[in-house]
TORDRENZA-250571 format. One record per residue: residue in one letter; x negated, y, z of N, C-alpha, C in turn. Coordinates in nm, 3 decimals. Layout:
REM residues N
type; n_c1; n_c2; n_c3; ca_c1; ca_c2; ca_c3; c_c1; c_c2; c_c3
A; X; Y; Z; X; Y; Z; X; Y; Z
...
//
This chain:
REM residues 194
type; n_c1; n_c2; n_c3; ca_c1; ca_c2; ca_c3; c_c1; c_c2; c_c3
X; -9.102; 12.601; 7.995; -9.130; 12.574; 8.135; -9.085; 12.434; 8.174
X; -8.973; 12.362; 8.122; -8.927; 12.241; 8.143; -9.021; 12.146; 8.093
X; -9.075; 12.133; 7.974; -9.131; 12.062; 7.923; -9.290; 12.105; 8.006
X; -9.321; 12.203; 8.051; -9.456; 12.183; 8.172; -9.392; 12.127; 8.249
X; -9.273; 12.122; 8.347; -9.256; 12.091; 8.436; -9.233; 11.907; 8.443
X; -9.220; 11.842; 8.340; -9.202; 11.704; 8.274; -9.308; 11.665; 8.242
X; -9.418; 11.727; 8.199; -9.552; 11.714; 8.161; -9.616; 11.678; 8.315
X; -9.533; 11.732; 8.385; -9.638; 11.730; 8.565; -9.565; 11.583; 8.604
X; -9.514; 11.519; 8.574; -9.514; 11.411; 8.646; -9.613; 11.275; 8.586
X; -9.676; 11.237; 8.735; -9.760; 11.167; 8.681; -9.714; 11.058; 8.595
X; -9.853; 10.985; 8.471; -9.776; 10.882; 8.397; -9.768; 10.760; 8.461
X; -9.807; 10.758; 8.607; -9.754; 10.612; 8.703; -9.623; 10.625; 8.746
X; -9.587; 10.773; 8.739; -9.479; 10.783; 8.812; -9.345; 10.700; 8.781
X; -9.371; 10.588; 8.662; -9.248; 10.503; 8.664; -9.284; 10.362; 8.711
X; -9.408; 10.348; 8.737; -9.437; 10.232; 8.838; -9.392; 10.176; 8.971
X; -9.432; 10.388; 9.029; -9.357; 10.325; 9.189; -9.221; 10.446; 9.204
X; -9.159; 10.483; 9.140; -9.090; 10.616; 9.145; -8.961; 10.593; 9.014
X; -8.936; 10.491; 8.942; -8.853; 10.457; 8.836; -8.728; 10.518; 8.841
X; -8.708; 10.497; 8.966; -8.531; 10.605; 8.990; -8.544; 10.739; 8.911
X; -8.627; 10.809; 8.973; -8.682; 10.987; 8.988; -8.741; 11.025; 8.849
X; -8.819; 10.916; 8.789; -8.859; 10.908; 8.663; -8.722; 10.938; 8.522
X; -8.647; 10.812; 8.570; -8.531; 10.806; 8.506; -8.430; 10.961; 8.519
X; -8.426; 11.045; 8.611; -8.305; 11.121; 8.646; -8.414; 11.239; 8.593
X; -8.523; 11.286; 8.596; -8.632; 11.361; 8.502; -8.566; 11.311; 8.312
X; -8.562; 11.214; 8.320; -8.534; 11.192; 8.154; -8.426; 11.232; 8.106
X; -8.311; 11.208; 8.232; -8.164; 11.239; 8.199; -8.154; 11.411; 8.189
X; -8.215; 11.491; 8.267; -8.210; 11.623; 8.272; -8.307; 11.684; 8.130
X; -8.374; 11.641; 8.134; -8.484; 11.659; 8.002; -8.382; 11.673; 7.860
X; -8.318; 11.521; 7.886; -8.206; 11.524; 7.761; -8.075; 11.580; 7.736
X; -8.056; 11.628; 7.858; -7.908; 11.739; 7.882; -7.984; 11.844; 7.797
X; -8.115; 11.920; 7.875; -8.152; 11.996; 7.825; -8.192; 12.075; 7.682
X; -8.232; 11.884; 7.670; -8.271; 11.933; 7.459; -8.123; 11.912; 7.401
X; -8.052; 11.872; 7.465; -7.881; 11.922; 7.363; -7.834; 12.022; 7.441
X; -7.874; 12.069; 7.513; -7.785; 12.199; 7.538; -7.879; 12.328; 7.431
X; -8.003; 12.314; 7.420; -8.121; 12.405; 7.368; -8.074; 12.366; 7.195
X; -8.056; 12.229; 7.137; -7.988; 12.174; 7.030; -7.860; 12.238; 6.999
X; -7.777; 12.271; 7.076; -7.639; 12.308; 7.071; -7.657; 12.473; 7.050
X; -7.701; 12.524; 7.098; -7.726; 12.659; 7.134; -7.806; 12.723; 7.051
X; -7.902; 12.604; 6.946; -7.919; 12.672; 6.783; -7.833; 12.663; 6.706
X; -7.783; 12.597; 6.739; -7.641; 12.620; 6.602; -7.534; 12.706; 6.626
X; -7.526; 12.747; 6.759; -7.428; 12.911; 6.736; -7.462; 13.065; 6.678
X; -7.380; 13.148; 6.709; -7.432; 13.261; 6.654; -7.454; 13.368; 6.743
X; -7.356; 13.344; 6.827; -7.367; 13.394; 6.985; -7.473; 13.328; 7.061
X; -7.593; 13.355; 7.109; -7.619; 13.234; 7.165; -7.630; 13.270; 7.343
X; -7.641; 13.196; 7.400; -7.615; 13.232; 7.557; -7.691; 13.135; 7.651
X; -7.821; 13.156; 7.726; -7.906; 13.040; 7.750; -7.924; 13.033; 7.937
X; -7.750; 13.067; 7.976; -7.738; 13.065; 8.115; -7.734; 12.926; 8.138
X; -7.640; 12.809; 8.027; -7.646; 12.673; 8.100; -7.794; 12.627; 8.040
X; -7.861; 12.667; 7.959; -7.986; 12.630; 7.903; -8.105; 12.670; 8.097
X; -8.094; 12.755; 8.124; -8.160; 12.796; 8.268; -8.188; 12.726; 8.363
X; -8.009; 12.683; 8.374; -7.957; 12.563; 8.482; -8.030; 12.444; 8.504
X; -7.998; 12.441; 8.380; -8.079; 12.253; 8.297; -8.164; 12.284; 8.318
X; -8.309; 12.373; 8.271; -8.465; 12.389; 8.290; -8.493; 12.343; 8.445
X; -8.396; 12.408; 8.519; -8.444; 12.480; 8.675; -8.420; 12.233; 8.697
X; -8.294; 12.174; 8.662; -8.248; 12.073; 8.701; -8.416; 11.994; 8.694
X; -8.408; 12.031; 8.540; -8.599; 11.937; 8.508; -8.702; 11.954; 8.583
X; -8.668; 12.108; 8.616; -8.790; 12.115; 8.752; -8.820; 12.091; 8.818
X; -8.683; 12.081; 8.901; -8.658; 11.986; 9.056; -8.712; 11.862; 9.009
X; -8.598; 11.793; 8.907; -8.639; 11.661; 8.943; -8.784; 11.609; 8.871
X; -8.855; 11.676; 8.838; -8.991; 11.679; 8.809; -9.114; 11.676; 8.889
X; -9.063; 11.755; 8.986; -9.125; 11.773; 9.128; -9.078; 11.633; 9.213
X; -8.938; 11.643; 9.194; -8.908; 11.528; 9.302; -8.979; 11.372; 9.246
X; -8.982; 11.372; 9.102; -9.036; 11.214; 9.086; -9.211; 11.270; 9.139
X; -9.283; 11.362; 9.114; -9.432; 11.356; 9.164; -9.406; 11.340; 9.294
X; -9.324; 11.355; 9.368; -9.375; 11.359; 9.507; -9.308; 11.162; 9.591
X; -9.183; 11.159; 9.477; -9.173; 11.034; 9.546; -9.278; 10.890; 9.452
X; -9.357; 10.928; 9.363; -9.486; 10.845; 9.297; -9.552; 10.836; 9.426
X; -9.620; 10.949; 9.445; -9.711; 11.006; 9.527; -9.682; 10.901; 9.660
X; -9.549; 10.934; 9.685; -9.523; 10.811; 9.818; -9.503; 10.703; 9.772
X; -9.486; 10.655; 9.662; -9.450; 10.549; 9.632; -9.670; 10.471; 9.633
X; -9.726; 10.529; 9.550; -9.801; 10.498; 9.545; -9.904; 10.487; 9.701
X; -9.854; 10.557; 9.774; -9.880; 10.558; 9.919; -9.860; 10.404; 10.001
X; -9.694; 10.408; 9.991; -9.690; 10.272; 10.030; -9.754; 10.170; 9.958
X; -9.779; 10.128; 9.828; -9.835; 10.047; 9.734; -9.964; 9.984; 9.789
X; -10.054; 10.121; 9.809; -10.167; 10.134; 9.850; -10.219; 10.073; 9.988
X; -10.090; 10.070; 10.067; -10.099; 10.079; 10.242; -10.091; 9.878; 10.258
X; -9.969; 9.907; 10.130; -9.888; 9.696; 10.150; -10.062; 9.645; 10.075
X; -10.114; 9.719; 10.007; -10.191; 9.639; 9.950; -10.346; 9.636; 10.045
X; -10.357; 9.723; 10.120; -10.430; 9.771; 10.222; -10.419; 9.597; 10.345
X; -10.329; 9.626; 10.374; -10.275; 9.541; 10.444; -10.250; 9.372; 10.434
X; -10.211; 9.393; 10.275; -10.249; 9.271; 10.250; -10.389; 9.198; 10.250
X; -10.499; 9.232; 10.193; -10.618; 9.266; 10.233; -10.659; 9.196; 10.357
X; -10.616; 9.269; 10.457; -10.706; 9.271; 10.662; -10.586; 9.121; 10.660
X; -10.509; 9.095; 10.637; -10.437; 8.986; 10.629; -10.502; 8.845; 10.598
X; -10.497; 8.870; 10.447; -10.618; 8.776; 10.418; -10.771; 8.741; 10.469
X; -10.817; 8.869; 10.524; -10.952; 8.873; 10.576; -10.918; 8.776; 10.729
X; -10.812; 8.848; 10.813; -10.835; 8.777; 10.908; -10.789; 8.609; 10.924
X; -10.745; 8.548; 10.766; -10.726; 8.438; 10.790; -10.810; 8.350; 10.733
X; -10.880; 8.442; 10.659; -10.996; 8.365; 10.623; -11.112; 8.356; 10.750
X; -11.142; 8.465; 10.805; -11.221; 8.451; 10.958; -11.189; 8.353; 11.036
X; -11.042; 8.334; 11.055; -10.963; 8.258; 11.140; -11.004; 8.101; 11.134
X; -11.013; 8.056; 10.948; -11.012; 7.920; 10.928; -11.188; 7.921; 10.926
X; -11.255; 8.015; 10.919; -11.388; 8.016; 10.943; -11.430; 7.977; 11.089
X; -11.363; 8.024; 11.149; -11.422; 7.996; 11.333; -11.357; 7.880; 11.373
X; -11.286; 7.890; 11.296; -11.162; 7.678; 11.316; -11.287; 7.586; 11.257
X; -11.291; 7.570; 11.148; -11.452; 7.531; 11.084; -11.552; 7.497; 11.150
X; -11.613; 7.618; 11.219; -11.702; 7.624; 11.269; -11.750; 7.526; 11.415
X; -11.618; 7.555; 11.487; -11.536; 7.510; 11.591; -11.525; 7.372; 11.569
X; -11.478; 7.292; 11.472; -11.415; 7.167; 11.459; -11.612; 7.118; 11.460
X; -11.652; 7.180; 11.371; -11.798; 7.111; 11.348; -11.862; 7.079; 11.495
X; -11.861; 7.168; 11.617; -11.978; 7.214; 11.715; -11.854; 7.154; 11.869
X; -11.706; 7.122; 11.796; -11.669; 7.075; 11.925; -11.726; 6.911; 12.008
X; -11.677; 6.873; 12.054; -11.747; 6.782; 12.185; -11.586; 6.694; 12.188
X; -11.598; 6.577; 12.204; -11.511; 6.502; 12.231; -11.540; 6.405; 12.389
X; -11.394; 6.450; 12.446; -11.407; 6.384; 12.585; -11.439; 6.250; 12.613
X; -11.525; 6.172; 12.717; -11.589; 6.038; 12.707; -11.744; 6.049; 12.805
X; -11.755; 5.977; 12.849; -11.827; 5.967; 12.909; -11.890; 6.062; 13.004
X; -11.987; 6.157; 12.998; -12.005; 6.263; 13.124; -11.931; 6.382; 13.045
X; -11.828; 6.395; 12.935; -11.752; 6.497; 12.938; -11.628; 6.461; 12.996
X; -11.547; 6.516; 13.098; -11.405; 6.519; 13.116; -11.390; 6.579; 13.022
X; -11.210; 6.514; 13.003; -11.096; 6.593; 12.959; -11.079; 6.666; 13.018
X; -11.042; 6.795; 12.981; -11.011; 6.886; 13.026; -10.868; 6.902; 13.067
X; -10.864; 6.957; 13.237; -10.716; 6.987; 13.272; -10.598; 7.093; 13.200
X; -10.470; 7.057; 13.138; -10.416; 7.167; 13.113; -10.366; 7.259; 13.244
X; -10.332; 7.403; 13.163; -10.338; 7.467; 13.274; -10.213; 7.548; 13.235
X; -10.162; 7.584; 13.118; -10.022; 7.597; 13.071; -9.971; 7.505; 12.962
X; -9.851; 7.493; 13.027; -9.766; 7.367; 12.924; -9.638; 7.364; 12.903
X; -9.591; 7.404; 12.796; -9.487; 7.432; 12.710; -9.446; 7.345; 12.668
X; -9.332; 7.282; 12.685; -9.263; 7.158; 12.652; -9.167; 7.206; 12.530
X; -9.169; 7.109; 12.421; -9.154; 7.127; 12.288; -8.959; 7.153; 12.265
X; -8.967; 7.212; 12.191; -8.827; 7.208; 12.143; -8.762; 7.151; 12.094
X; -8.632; 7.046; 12.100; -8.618; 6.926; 12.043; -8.516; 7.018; 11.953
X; -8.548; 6.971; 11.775; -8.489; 7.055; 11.691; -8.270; 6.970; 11.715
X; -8.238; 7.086; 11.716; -8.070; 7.033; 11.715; -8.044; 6.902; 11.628
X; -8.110; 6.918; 11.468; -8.062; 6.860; 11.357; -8.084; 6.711; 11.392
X; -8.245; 6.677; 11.458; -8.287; 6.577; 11.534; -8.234; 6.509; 11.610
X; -8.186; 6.585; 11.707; -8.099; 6.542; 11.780; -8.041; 6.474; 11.808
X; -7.877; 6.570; 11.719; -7.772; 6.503; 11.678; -7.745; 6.454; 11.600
X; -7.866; 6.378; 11.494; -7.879; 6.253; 11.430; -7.964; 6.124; 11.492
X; -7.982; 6.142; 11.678; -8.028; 6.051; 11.697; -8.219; 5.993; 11.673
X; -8.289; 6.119; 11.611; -8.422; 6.103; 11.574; -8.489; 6.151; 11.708
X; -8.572; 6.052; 11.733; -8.667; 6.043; 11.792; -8.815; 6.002; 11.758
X; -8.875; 5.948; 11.824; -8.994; 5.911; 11.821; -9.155; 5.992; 11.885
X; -9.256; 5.950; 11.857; -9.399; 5.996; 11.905; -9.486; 6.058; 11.777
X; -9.494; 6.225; 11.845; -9.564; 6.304; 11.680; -9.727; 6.287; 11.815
X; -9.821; 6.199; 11.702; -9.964; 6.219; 11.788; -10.068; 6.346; 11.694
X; -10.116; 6.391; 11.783; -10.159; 6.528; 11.718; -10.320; 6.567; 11.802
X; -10.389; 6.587; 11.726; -10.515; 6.642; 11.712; -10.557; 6.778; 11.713
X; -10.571; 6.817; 11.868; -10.601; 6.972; 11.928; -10.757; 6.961; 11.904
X; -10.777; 7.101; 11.852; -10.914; 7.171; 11.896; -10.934; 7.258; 11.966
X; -10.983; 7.301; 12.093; -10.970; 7.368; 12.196; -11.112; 7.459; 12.166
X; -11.108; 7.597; 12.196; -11.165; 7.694; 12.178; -11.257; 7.703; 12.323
X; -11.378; 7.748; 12.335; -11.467; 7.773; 12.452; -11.391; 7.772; 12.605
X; -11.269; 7.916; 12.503; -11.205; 7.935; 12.630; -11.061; 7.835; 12.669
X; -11.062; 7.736; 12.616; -10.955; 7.662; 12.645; -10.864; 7.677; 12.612
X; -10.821; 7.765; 12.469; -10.676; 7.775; 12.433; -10.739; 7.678; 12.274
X; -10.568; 7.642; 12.253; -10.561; 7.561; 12.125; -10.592; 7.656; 12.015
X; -10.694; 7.617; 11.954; -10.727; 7.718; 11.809; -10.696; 7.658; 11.661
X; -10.676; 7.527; 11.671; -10.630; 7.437; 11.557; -10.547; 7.276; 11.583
X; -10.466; 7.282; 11.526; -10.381; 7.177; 11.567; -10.338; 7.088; 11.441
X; -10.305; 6.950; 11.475; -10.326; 6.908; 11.344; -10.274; 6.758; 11.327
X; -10.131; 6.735; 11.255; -10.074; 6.586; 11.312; -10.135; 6.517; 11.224
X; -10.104; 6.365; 11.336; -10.221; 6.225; 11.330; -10.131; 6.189; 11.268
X; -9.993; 6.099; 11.338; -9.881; 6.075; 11.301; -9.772; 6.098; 11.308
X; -9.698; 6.113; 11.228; -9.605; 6.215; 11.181; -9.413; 6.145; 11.173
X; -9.358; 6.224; 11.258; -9.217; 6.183; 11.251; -9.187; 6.360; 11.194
X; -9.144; 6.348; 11.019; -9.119; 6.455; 10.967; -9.041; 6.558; 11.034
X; -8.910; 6.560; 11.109; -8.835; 6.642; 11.205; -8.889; 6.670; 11.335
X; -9.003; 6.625; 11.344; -9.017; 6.674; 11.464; -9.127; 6.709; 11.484
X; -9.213; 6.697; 11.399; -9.347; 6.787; 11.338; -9.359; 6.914; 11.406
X; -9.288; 7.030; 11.362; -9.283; 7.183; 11.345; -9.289; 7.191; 11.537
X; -9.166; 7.095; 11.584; -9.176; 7.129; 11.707; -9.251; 7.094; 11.770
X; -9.345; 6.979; 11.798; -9.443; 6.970; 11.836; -9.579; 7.017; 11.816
X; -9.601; 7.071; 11.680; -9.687; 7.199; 11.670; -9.694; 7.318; 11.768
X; -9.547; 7.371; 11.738; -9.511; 7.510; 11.789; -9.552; 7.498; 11.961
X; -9.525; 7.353; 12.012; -9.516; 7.373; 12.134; -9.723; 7.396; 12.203
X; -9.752; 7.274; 12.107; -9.881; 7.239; 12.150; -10.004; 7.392; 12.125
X; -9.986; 7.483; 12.004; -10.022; 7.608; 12.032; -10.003; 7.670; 12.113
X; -9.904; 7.681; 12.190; -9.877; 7.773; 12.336; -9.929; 7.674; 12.481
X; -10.045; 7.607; 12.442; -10.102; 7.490; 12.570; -10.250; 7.588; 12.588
X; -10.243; 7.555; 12.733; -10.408; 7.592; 12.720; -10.451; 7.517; 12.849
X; -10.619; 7.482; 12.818; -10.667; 7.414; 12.916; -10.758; 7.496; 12.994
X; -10.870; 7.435; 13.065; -10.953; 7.450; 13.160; -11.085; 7.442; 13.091
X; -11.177; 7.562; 13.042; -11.283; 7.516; 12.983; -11.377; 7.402; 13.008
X; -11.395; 7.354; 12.934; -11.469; 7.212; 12.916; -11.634; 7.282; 12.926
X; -11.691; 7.207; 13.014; -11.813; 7.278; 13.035; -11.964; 7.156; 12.989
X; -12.059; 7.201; 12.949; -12.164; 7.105; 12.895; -12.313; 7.186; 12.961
X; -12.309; 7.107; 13.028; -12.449; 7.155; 13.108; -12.455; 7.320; 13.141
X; -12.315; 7.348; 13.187; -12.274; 7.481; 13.257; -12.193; 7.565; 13.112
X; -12.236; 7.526; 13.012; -12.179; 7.612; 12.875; -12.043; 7.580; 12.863
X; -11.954; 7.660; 12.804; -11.800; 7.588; 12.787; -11.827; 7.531; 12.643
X; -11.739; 7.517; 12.606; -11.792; 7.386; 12.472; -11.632; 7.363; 12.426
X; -11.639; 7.376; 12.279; -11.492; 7.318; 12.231; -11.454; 7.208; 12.231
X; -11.326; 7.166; 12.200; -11.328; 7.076; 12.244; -11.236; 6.962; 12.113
X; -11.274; 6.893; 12.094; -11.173; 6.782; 11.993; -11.080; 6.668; 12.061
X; -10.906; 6.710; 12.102; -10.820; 6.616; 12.166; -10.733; 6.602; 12.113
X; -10.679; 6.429; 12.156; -10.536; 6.429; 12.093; -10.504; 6.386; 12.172
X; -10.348; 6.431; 12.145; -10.229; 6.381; 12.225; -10.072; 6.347; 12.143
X; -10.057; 6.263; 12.222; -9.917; 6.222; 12.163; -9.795; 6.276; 12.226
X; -9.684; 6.345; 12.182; -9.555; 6.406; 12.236; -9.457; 6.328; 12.221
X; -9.393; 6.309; 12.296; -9.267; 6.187; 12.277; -9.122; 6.255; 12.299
X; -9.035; 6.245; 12.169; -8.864; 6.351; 12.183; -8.811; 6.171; 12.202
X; -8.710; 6.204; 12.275; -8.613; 6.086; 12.301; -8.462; 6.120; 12.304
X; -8.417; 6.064; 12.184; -8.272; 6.127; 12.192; -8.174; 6.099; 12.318
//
């Protein structure tokens, strides 16, 4: 019955389940030296031989069922990973698309008014070493006037991240083209001053 019950765990089950797998092997091998031991007497007595079977059983059961979840989660992270990738590939698809079909302000297009504005975070390290300077950066504005791609011109390395971070949380006033809103291609320059 032990050796069915060892036979039932699946053969992934040391993929996602290695603990449960392992403590199945350890009981398995109590078992064949206690069953080993217990041919070589003359008396023989197969109450701790029982024990051990019943131990293989459990944990026989217990590695199928934690595979089973193991392979659950596996399935779910890999699931997930997946719609992850999909939506960032969509993402840099409509950025693409967007960068191609936007409109740059000039002549009968206004610039468009911002309408939320998040002033950047001046990083500590920056700071209090005195770094400053102007990160100029290249927004693409979406139909509806939020930043959908952002993208530095010129670059003061420390202060990059924060002027990114800030300029994604901006949004404007749709830019309109013969009544249509229309994306939009802007830059702007952010200035940290220690």
């Amino acid at each position: 019955a032990a050796q069915a019950a060892r036979a039932q765990v699946p053969a992934t089950a040391s993929r996602y389940a290695p603990e449960s797998v392992k403590a199945v092997d350890e009981a398995q091998s109590a078992l064949d030296a206690e069953l080993a031991a217990q041919d070589e007497k003359w008396v023989k007595s197969y109450d701790r031989a029982r024990e051990l079977a019943t131990n293989v059983r459990t944990a026989s059961e217990k590695a199928s069922a934690d595979a089973a979840a193991g392979k659950a989660r596996a399935d779910a992270d890999a699931a997930a990973a997946s719609a992850a990738a999909a939506r960032v590939k969509a993402g840099a698809e409509m950025r693409a698309k967007l960068v191609k079909t936007a409109v740059r302000p000039g002549g009968a297009i206004r610039a468009p008014a911002k309408t939320k504005d998040v002033a950047p975070v001046y990083p500590a390290i920056a700071k209090s070493n005195r770094i400053g300077g102007t990160v100029q950066l290249e927004l693409t504005l979406g139909p509806d006037g939020k930043v959908v791609n952002a993208e530095v011109l010129k670059s003061v390395p420390l202060l990059n991240q924060a002027a990114l971070d800030a300029v994604r949380e901006w949004e404007y006033a749709p830019t309109r083209v013969k009544g249509v809103a229309v994306p939009v291609i802007l830059n702007v320059a952010i200035d940290f001053q220690p």
